[in-house]
PLY file of the C-alpha trace (Angstrom):
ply
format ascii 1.0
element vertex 357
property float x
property float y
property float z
element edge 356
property int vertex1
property int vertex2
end_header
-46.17 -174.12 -15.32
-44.66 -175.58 -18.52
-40.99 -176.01 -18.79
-40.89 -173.12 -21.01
-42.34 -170.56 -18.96
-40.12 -172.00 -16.01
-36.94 -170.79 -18.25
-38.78 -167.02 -18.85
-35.73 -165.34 -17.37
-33.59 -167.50 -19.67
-35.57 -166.48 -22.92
-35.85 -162.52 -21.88
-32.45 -162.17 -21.43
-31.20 -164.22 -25.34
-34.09 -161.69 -26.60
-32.41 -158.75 -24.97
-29.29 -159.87 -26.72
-30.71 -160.95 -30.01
-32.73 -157.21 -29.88
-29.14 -155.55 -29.17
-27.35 -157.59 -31.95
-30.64 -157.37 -34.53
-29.55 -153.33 -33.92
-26.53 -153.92 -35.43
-26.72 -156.41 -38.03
-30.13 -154.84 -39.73
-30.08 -151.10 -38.55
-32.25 -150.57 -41.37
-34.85 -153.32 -41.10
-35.20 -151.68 -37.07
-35.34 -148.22 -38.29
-38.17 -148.85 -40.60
-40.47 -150.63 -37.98
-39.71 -147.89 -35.45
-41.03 -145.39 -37.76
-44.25 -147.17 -38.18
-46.07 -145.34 -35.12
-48.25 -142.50 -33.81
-48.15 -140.46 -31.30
-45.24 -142.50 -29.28
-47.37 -145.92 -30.11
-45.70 -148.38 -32.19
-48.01 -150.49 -34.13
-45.72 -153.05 -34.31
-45.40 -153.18 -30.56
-49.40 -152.84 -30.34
-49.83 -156.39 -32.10
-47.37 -158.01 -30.09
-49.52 -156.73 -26.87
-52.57 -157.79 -28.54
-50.93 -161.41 -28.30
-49.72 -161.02 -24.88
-53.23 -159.67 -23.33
-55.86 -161.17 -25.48
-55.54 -164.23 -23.06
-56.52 -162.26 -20.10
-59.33 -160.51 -21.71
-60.52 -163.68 -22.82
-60.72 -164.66 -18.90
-62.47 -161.50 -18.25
-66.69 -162.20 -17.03
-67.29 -158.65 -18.11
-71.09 -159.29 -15.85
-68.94 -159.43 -13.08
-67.40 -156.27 -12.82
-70.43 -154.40 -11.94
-69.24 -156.42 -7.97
-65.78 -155.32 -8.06
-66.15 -152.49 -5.76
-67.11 -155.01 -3.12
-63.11 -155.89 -2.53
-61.88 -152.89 -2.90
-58.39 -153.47 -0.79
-56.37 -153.97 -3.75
-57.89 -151.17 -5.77
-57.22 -148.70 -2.54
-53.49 -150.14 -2.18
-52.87 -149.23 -5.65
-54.40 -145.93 -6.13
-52.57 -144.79 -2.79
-49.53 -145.97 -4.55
-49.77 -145.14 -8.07
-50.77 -141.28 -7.15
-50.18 -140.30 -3.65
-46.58 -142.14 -3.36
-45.14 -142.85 -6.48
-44.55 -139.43 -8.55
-43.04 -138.18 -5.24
-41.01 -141.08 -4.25
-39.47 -140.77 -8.10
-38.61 -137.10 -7.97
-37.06 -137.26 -4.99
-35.00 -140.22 -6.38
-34.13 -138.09 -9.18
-33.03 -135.21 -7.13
-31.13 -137.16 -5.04
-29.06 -138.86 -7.56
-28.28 -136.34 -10.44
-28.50 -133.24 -8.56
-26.28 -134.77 -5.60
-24.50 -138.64 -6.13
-24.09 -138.50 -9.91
-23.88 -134.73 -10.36
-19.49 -134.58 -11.01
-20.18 -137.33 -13.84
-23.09 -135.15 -15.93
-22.67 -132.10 -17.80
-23.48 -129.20 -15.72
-26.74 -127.82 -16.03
-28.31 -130.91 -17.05
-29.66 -132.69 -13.92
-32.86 -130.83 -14.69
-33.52 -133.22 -17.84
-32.49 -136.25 -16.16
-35.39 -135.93 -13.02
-38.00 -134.64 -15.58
-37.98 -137.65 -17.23
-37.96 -139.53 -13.96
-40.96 -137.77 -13.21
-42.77 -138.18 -16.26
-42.20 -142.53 -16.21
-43.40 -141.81 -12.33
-46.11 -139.60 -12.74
-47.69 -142.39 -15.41
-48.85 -145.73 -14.27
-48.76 -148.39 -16.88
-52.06 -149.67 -18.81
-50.77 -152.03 -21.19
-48.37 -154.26 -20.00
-49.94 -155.13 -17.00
-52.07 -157.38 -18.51
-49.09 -159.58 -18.93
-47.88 -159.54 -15.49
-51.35 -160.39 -14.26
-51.44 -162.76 -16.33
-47.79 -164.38 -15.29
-49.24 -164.32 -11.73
-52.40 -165.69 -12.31
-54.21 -162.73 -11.19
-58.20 -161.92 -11.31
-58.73 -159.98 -14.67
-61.99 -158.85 -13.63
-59.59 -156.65 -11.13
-56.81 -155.98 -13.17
-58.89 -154.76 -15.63
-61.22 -152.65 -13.78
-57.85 -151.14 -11.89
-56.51 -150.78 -15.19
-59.60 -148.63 -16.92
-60.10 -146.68 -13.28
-56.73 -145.73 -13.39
-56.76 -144.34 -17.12
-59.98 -142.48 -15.80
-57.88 -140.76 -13.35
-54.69 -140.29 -15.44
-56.64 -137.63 -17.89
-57.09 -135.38 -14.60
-54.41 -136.05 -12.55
-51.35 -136.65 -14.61
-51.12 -132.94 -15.74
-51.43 -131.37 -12.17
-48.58 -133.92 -10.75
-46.08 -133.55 -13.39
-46.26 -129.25 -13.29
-45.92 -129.45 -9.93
-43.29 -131.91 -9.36
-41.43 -129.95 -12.48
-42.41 -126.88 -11.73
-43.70 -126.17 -15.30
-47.56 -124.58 -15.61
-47.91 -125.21 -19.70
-47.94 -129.25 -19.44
-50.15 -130.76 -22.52
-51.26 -133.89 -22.07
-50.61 -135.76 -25.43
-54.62 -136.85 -26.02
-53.32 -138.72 -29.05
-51.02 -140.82 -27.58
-53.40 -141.34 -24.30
-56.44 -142.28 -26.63
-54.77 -144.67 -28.99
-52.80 -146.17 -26.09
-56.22 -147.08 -24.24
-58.18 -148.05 -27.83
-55.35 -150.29 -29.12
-54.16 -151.71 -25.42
-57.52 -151.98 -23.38
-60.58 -151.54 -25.98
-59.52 -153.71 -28.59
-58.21 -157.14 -27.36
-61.43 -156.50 -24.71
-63.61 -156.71 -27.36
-61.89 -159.49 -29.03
-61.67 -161.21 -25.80
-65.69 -160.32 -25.33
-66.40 -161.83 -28.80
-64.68 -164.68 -28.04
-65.75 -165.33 -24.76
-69.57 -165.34 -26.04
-68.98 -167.62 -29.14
-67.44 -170.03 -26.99
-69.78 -170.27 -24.28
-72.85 -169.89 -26.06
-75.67 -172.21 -24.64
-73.31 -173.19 -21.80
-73.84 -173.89 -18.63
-71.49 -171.58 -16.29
-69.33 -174.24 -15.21
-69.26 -175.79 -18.26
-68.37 -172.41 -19.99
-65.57 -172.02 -17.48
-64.12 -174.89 -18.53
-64.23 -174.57 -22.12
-62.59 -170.87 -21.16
-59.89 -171.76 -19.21
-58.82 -174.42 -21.90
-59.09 -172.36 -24.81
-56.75 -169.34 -22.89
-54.31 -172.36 -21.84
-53.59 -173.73 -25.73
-53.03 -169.74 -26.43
-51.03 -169.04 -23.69
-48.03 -169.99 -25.72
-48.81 -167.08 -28.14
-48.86 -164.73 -25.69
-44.97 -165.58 -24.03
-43.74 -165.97 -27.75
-45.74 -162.00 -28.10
-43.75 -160.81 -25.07
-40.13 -162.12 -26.40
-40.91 -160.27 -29.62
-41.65 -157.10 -27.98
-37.87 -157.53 -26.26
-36.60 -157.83 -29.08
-37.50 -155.05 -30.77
-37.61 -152.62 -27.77
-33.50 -153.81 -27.63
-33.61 -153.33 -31.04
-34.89 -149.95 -31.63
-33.04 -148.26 -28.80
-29.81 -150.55 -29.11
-27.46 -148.11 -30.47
-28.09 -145.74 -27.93
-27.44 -148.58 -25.43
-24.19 -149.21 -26.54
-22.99 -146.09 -27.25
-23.86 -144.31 -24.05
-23.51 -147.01 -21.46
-22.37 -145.17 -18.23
-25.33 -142.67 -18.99
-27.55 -145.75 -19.34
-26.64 -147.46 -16.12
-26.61 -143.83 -14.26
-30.91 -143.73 -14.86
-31.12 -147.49 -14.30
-29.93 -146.99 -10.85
-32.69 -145.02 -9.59
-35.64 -146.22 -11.68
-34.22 -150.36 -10.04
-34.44 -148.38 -6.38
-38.27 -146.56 -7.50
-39.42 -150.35 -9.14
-38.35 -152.87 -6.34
-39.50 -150.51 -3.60
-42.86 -149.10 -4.85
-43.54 -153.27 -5.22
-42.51 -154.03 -1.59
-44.74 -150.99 -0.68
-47.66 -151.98 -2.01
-47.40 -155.80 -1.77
-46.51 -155.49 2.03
-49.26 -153.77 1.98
-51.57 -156.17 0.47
-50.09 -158.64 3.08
-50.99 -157.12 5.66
-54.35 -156.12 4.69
-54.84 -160.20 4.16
-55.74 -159.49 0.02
-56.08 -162.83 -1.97
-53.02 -163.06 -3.80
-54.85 -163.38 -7.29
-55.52 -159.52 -6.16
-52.47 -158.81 -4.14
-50.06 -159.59 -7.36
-51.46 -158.04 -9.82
-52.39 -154.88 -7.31
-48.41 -154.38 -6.72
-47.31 -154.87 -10.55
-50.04 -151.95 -11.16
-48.78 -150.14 -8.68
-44.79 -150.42 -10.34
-44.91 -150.18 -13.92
-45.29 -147.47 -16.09
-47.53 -146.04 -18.97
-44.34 -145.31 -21.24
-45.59 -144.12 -24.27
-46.90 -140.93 -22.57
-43.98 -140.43 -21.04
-41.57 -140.34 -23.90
-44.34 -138.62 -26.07
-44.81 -135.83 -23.23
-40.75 -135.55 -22.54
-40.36 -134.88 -26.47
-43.53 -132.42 -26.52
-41.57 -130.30 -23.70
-37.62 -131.60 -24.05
-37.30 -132.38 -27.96
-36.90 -135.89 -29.36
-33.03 -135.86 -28.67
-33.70 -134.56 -25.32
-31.87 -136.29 -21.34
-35.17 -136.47 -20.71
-36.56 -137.98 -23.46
-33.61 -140.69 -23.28
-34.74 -141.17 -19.29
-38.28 -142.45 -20.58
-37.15 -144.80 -23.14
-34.39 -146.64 -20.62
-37.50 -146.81 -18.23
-38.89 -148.98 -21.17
-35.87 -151.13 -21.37
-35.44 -151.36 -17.34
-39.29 -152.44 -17.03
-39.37 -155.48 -18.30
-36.60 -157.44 -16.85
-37.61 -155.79 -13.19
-41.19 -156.89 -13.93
-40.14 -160.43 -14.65
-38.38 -160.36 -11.37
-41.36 -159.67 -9.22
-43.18 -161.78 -11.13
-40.84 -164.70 -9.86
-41.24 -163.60 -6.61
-45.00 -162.96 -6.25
-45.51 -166.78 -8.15
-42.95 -167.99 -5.13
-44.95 -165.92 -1.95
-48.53 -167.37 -2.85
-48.61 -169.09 0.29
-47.78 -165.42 2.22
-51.47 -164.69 1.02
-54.86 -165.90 2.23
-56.42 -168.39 0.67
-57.68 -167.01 -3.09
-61.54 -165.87 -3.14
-63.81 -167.32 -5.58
-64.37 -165.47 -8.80
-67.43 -162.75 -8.56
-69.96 -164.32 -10.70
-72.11 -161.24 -11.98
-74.58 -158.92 -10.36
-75.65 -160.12 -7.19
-79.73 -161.15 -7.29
-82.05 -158.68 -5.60
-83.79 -159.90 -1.97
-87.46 -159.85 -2.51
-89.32 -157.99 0.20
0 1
1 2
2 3
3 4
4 5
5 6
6 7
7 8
8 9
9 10
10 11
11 12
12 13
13 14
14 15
15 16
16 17
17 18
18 19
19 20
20 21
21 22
22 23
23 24
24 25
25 26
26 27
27 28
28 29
29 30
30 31
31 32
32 33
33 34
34 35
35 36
36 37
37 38
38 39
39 40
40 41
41 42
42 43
43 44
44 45
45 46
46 47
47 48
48 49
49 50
50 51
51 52
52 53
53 54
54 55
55 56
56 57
57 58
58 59
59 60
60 61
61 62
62 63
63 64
64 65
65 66
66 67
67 68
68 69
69 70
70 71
71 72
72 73
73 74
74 75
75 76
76 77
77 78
78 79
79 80
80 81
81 82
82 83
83 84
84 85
85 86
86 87
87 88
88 89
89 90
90 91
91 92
92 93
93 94
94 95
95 96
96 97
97 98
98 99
99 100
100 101
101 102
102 103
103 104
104 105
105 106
106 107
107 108
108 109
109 110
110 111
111 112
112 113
113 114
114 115
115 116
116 117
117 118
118 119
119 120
120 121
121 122
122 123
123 124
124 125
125 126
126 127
127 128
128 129
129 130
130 131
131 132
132 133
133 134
134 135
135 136
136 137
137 138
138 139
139 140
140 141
141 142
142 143
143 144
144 145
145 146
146 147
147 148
148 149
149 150
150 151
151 152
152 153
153 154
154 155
155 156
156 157
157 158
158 159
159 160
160 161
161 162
162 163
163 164
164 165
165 166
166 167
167 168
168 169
169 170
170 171
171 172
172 173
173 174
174 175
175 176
176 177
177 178
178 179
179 180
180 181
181 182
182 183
183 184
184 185
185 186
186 187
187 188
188 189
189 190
190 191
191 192
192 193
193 194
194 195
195 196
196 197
197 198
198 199
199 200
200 201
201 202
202 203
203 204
204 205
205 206
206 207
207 208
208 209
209 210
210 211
211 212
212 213
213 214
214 215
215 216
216 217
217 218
218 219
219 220
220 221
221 222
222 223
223 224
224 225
225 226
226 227
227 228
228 229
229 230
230 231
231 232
232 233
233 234
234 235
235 236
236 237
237 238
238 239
239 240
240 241
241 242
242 243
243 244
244 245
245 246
246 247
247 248
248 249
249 250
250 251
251 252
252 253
253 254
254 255
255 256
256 257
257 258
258 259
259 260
260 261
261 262
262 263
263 264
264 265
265 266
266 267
267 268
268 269
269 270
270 271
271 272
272 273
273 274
274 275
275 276
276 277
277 278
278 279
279 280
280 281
281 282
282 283
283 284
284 285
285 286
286 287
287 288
288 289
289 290
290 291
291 292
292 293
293 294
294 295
295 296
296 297
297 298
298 299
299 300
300 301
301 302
302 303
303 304
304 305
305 306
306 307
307 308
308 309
309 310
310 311
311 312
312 313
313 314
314 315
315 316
316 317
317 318
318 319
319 320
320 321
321 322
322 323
323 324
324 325
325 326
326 327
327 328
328 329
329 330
330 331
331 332
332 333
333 334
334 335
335 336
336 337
337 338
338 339
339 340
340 341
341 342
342 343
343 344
344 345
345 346
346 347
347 348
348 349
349 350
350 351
351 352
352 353
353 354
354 355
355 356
């Protein structure tokens, strides 16, 4: 680990401050590249991911994921977690604190807002950004990857049903828009960069050989992708910075919870992987999957049902700008409780040859 990535902690928290003062100093300059999105995406924010997960997707032996059903631990952990334990955990959260601890300091009436949104960050697990804390961790990408794509599979059936039961609401639309482009410009594209690349540079290689001119070509990038990361603090500081300062008892009031959901959906699901003796280049990445959130359709399905000036809309966005630092965190940890783990398993190296009879 260079001596920059040591200091990560160090550089998030000067870009939260530089996004929080860049709100200020240019409100324009931040207004205009907020407005340059679809559907809750932000195009701006979309490159800076491309930097941040084209690394990853570089690392990813695409012939091997046809065998990653054959450790399916981590994949299990995290789909308990992500849809049997999560959505539930985070409305009950919700209810807990704004219809009972923080009710006296709300307006009345308005607790309802506050756990919709809840819901709708809990209800959502993340497919972008996860690519990043793999990465941090040194995770497999075949699995975070396949997790990742299986989980966006399931999302399109299942994220409907949750949220109008947890909120009691029958006419939930699932924003396709925002869903679609997330997956295209997140997942599709830097995978088929990453593809491209990955067959250019190993072409005529032998497989250890093309390993190694793999894992050199992702380390001189690396660099890119930390530098892509600070950028996106920045401007997620930036865009919502006003509303950070202005309103910062009501911004600490949602942090609260969504801290409580974050740190203890990751000690569910990494104990978890503990016990169940997972590699840790699964185990990581399998509890990071498990904790963060798909955003985007959050906020865009909190303004289809709240309005954009909505509680609940506002809930969404401070899950954004809680996220990060929290993910950080557990990244520190998990890179510290590698030796809790089993020994890591070798990469799967495509399909497995047939047995002649």
């Amino acid at each position: 680990m260079s001596s920059f990535e040591r200091y990560l902690s160090i550089w998030v928290a000067l870009a939260i401050i530089a996004g929080l003062a860049l709100g200020q100093i240019a409100p324009a300059l931040v207004g205009f590249l907020a407005a340059l999105e679809y559907g809750s995406v932000n195009f701006v924010v979309a490159i800076l991911i491309w930097f941040m997960v084209y690394p990853m997707m570089v690392a990813v032996d695409f012939s091997s994921l046809a065998r990653v059903h054959e450790r399916p631990k981590g994949m299990i952990i995290t789909l308990v977690v992500n849809w049997l334990i999560k959505p539930f955990t985070m409305a009950a959260l919700g209810v807990l604190f704004f219809d009972w601890i923080f009710a006296p300091f709300i307006e009345p009436g308005t607790s309802g807002q506050y756990i919709a949104g809840l819901i709708l960050l809990g209800a959502a697990p993340c497919t972008a950004m996860v690519f990043v804390w793999s990465q941090l961790t040194k995770g497999d990408p075949n699995y975070t990857l396949a997790q990742v794509s299986l989980n966006d599979a399931i999302m399109v059936f299942a994220y409907a049903p949750i949220v109008a039961l947890l909120l009691g609401v029958t006419d939930i639309t699932v924003p396709w828009e925002t869903l679609v482009l997330s997956v295209v410009l997140y997942v599709v594209v830097p995978l088929v960069a990453g593809i491209a690349t990955r067959m250019v540079m190993t072409r005529g290689a032998a497989p250890a050989e093309a390993e190694g001119l793999i894992s050199a070509f992702t380390g001189r990038i690396k660099p890119f992708s930390i530098l892509g990361l600070l950028a996106t603090v920045v401007l997620l500081f930036g865009f919502q910075g006003e509303v950070i300062l202005s309103q910062p008892l009501v911004i600490g009031m949602i942090a609260i919870p969504l801290l409580i959901q974050s740190y203890g959906i990751f000690a569910i699901a990494y104990w978890a992987a503990k016990a169940w003796r997972v590699p840790h280049n699964v185990a990581a990445p399998c509890a990071m999957i498990g904790t963060s959130n798909f955003f985007e359709l959050a906020v865009a399905v909190a303004i289809g049902l709240f309005g954009l000036n909505s509680i609940a809309a506002l809930v969404t966005v401070v899950g954004v700008l809680v996220e990060v630092p929290v993910m950080l965190s557990l990244v520190w940890f998990a890179n510290r409780t590698r030796a809790w783990f089993p020994a890591e398993e070798p990469p799967l190296r495509g399909p497995r040859p047939r047995q002649r009879a």
